[in-house]
Each structure stands twice: as structure tokens, then as C-alpha cells.
N, C-alpha and C positions, 0 to 999 in steps of 0.2 A: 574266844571272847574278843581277841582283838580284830580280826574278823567282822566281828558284827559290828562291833564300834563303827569301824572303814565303812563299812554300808551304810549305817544309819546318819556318817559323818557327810559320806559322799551324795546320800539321798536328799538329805537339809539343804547342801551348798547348791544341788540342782534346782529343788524349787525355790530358793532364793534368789536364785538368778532368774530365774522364770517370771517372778514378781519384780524383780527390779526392773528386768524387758520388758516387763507389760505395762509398768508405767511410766516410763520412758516410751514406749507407743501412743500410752494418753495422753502423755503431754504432749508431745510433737504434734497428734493428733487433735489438742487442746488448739494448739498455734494456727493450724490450718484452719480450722472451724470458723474459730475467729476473724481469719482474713479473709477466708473464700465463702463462709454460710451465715456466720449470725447477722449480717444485711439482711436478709431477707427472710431467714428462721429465727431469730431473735438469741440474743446473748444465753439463754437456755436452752436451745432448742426444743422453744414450747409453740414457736410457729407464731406468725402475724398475721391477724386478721386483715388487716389494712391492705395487703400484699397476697391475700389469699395463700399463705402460704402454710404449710401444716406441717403440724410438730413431729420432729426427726427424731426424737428422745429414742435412747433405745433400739433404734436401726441397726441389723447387720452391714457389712460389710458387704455381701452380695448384694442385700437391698438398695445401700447407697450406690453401688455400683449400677445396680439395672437403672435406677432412677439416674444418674448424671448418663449414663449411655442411651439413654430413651426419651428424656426428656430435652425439649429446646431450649429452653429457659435453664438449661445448663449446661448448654455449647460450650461456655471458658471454660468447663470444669473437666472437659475430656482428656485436658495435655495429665491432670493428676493420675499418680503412675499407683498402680494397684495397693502397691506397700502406702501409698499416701492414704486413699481410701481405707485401708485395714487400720492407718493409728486413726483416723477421723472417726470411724466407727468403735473401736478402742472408747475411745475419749467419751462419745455418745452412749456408752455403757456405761461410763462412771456415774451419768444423771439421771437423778432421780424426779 
């Protein structure tokens, strides 16, 4: 019995951490957003018309990555290092 306990104690404290890292990825993720994207995707990222620009809500991390590596009009965005990309896209999962 005490056995199972240890497992089920040990299995809680893994996905707890799991979830405390993952938002701790969206925030950091939050921070970037806001400095490097909602100029021109808007403080939602629901996109600006104004700017042609279209809404990122919801983007993987691979997507945002193709798109700052493919696109020109996000040349500054290349020095961001892949872990940066993953909490930006983190963060872009939280909105709805």
C-alpha cells in the first residue's frame, strides 16, 4: 500500500511541475510576444489590418519558427533562440 501511495505521490509532483514549467514558458513567452510581436500582430494576437498582418493565435512553435526563418519582415527575429520561439508559442496557446 505504501508503494502505491509513492507512485501516485510521485506521479502528482511530476505533472505539477510539468504545469508550473509550462507556465512559466507562457509567461516568459507572454514577455517576448509583447516586445518583439504585438507591434505588428496586435496585443492579442488577432492580427492588424492596417499592417496586413494576420493573426498568430494559436501557432505552433514550428509554425512560428518557419515563418520568422522564411519570412523578411522578420529578419530581427532570427537572433530568437528556439527555447524563445517554444515559450512565444506556449503563450500563443493560452489565447483564445
Amino acid at each position: 500500500m505504501k508503494k502505491a501511495w509513492l507512485c501516485a505521490a510521485s506521479v502528482a509532483m511530476f505533472c505539477g511541475s510539468v504545469f508550473i514549467a509550462r507556465a512559466q514558458d507562457a509567461a516568459s513567452g507572454e514577455k517576448l510576444f509583447k516586445a518583439k510581436c504585438a507591434g505588428c500582430h496586435g496585443p492579442d494576437a488577432a492580427g492588424k489590418a492596417a499592417v496586413k498582418s494576420p493573426s498568430i493565435k494559436g501557432k505552433t512553435a514550428d509554425q512560428v519558427q518557419q515563418e520568422i526563418s522564411t519570412s523578411a519582415k522578420h529578419s530581427s527575429l532570427k537572433k530568437l533562440s528556439s527555447d524563445d520561439v517554444k515559450n512565444i508559442a506556449a503563450y500563443l496557446g493560452t489565447l483564445k
